[in-house]
C-alpha positions in Angstrom: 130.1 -131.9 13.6 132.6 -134.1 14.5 136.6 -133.6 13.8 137.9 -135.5 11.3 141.5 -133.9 11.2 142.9 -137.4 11.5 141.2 -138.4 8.5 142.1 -138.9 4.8 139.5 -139.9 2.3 141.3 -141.7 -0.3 139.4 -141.7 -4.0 140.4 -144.1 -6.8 139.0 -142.5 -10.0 138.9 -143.3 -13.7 136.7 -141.4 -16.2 134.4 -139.5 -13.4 134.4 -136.0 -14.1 130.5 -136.3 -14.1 130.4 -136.6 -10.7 133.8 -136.2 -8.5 133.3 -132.7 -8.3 130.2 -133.5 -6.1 131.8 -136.2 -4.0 134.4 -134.2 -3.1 132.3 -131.5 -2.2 129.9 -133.5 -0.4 132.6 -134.6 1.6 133.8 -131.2 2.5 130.4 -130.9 3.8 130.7 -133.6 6.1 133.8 -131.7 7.4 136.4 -134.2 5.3 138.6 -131.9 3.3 141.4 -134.0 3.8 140.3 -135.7 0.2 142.7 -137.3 -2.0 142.1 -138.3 -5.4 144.6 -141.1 -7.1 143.6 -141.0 -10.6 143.9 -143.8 -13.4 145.1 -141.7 -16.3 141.1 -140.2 -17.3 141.2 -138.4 -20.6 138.0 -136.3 -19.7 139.4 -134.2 -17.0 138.6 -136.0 -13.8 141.8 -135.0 -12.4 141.5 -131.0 -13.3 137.3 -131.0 -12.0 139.1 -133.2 -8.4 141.4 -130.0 -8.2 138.9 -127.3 -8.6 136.4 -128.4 -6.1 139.8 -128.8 -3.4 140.8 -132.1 -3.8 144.7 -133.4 -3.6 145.2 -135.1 -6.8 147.9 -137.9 -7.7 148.0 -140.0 -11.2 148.8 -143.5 -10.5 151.9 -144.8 -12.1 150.5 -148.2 -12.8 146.6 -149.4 -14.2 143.8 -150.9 -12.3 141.8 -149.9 -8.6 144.0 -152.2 -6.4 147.3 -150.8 -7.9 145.9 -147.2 -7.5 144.9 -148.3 -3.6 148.3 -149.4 -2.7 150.2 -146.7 -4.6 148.0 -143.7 -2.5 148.5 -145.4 0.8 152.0 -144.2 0.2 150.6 -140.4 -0.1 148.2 -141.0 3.1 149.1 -138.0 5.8 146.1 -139.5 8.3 146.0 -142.4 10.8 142.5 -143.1 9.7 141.5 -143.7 6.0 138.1 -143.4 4.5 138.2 -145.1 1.3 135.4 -144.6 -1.8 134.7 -144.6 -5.5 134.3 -141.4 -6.9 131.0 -142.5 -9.3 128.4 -140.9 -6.8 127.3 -144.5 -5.8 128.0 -144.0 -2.3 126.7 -140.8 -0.1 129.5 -138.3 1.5 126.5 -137.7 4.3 126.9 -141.6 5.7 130.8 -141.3 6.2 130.0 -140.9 9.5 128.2 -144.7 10.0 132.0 -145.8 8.7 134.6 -143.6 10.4 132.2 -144.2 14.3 133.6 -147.3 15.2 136.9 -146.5 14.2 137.4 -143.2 16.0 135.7 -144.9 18.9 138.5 -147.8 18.6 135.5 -150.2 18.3 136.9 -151.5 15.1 140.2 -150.8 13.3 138.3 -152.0 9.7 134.9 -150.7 9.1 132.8 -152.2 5.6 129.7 -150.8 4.4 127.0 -153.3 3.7 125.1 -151.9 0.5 122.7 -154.9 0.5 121.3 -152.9 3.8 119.8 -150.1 1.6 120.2 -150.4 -2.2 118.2 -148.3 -4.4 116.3 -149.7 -7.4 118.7 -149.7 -10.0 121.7 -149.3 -8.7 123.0 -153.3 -9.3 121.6 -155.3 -11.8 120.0 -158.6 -11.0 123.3 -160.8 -12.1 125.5 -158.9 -10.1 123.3 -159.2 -7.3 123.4 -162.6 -8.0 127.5 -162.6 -7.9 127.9 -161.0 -5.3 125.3 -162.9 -3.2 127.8 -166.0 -4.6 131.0 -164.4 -3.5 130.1 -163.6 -0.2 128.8 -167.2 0.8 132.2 -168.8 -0.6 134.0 -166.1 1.7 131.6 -167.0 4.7 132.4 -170.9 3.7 136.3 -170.5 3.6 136.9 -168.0 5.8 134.1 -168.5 8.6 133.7 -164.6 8.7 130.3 -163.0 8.1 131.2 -159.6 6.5 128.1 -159.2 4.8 129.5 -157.2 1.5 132.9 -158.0 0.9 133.1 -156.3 -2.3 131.8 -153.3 -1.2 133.6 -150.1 -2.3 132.5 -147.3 1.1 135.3 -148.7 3.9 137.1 -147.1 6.8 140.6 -148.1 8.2 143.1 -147.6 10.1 146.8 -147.1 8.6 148.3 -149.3 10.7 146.1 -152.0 10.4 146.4 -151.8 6.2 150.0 -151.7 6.7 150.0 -155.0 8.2 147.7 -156.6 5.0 149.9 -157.9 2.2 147.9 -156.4 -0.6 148.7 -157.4 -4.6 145.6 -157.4 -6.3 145.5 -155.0 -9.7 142.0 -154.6 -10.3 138.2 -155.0 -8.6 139.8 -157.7 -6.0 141.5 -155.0 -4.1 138.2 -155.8 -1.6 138.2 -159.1 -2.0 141.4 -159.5 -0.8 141.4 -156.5 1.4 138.5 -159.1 3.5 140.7 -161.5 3.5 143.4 -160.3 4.8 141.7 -159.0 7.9 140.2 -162.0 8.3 143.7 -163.7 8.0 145.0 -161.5 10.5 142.0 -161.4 13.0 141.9 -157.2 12.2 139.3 -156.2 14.5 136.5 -155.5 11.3 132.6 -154.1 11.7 130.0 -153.9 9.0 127.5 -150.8 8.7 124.0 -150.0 7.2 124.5 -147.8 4.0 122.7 -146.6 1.2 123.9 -147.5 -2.4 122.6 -145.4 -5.2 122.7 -146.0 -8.9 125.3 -144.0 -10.8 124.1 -140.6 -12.1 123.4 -140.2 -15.7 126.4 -139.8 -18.1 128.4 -141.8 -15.1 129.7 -145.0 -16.8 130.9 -148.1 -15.1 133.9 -149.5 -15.1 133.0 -152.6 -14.0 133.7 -156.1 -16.4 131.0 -158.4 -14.9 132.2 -161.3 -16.4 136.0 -160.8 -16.5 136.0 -158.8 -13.2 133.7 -161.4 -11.5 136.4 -164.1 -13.0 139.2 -162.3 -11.5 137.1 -161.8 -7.8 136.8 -165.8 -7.8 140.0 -166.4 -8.5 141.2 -164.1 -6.0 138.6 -165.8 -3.3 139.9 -169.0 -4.4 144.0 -168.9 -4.6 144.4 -167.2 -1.2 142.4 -169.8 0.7 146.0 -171.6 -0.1 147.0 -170.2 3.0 144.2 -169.0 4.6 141.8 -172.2 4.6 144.6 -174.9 3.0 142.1 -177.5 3.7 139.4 -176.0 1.7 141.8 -175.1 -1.2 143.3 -178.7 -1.3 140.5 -180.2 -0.2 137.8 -178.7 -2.9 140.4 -180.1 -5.4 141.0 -183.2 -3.8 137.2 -184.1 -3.5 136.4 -183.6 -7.2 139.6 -185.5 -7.7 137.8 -188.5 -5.6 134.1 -188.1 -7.3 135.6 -188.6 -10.7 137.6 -192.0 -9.4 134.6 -193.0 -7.8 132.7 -192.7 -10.9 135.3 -193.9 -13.4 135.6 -196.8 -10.9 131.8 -197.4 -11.4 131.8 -197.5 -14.9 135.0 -200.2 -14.7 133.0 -202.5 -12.5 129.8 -202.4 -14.2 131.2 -203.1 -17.3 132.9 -205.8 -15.8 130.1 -207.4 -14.2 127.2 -206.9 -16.5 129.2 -207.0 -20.0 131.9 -208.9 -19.2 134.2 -206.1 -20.8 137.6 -205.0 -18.8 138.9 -201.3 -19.2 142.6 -201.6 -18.4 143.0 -197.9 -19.4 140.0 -196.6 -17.6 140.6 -198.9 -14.5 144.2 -197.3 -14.3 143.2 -194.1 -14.4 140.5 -194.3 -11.8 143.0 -195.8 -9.6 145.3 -192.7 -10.0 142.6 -190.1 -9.4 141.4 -191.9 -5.9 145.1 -191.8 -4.9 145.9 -188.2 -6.2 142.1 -187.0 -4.5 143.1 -189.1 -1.4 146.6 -187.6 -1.1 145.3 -183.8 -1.7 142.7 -184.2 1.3 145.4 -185.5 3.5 147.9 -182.6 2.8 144.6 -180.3 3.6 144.2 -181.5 6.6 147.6 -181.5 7.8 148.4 -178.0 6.0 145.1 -177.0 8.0 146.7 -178.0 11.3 149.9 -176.4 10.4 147.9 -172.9 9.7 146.2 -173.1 12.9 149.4 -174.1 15.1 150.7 -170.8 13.6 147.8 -168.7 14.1 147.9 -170.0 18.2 151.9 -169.0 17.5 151.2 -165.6 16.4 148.4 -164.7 19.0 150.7 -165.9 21.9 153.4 -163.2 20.9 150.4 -160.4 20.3 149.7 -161.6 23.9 153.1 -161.1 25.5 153.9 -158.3 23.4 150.4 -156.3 25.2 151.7 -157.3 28.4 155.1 -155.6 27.7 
């Protein structure tokens, strides 16, 4: 069995007493029992079941998965960070496809893809459907296949997270967790797992609406400085289509009727203009982003050689 004396398996939790007693424990199996447990203030004993089967347990101060992420990083002893929910989704016994590549310094971010192996049941067909969504619009911004970018079952090191500027609350925590290694060029693998549907008397706490909502949103406001030609630019085009079409309108009335929309006319003019100025400052703010990118690998470079 291999050591994992460097590793610290960090467990957000809300409301799963039914089954973090066998995470944890499942975990210890795999020869983890650095486990800790930050807990989101569950009134049916999740934090006293954590305890008993040898888990370190902390209550987060704030609400929400992302806040309880960045508030236990603070408590992390490790260099190396296995991070999952504590619903009984994810198997203990594959920690091992996650924590490979980043013992072996293949990787210093590791995701695991739950499309690779997910059991009937265990997503229903619209969040299939959503996260299928999500993952194309990261591939389309960001030019990075990461295959499941919402996925819960990741491996890290410290010193890579420390380097991710990380404010999500809720469910975005991965979202933006992708993003910023994608930002940064963090060295990031993908690995087969197995996703299981929750146990009985587990409930979610997943909003698939509001949550999903949240996730876009997420995807969306930090291509401002990630893709800045994408985010001005998707603007900027719909900005353009509805002058174009306004435009139409004005001209075929014109022609065919012999009726003039002064109004309409004006306001067609503005959107072309605004839509033509947002794609230009995408494209420039695009060249700006990459000059600094070429900037910031220059100094990784010299500071290597030093």
């Amino acid at each position: 069995m291999p050591d994992y004396e460097d590793v610290c398996v960090l467990i957000p939790t809300l409301d799963e007493a039914a089954t973090i007693g066998d995470v944890v424990d499942g975990l210890e199996a795999e020869g983890l029992e650095n486990v800790l447990v930050v807990d989101g203030h569950s009134t049916d004993g999740t934090q006293d079941v954590a305890a008993d089967h040898g888990a370190r347990v902390i209550e987060q101060s704030g609400e929400g998965k992302g806040q309880a992420v960045r508030e236990a990083l603070e408590y992390v002893d490790a260099p190396f960070v296995l991070m999952l929910d504590g619903d009984g989704t994810y198997r203990p016994d594959e920690a091992h496809r996650l924590l490979e590549p980043l013992l072996d310094g293949q990787a210093e971010h590791v995701i695991g893809d739950r499309f690779a192996n997910m059991e009937p049941g265990a997503m229903t067909r619209f969040n299939k459907i959503g996260n299928r969504l999500f993952n194309g619009i990261f591939r389309r911004i960001h030019g990075e296949d990461f295959a499941d970018i919402l996925s819960g079952y990741r491996a890290f090191t410290l010193e890579s997270v420390e380097k991710l500027y990380l404010g999500a609350e809720g469910f975005g925590i991965e979202t933006e967790m992708a993003v910023e290694c994608a930002k940064h060029d963090v060295p990031t693998a993908v690995v087969p797992i197995t996703y299981g549907a929750r146990p009985e008397g587990s409930d979610t706490n997943l909003r698939p609406i509001a949550d999903g909502g949240r996730i876009l949103y997420t995807l969306y406001s930090l291509a401002k400085t990630s893709n800045p030609l994408f985010y001005y630019g998707s603007v900027g085009a719909v900005s353009l289509f509805v002058g174009l079409l306004l435009g139409a309108y004005v001209g075929y009335e014109w022609f065919v009727s012999g009726v003039s929309h002064e109004v309409i006319a004006v306001l067609a003019t503005l959107a072309l203009l605004f839509g033509g100025m947002l794609v230009l400052f995408g494209f420039l703010s695009d060249l700006m982003v990459t000059l600094h990118r070429e900037q910031l690998r220059r100094i990784d470079r010299l500071d290597e050689k030093r």
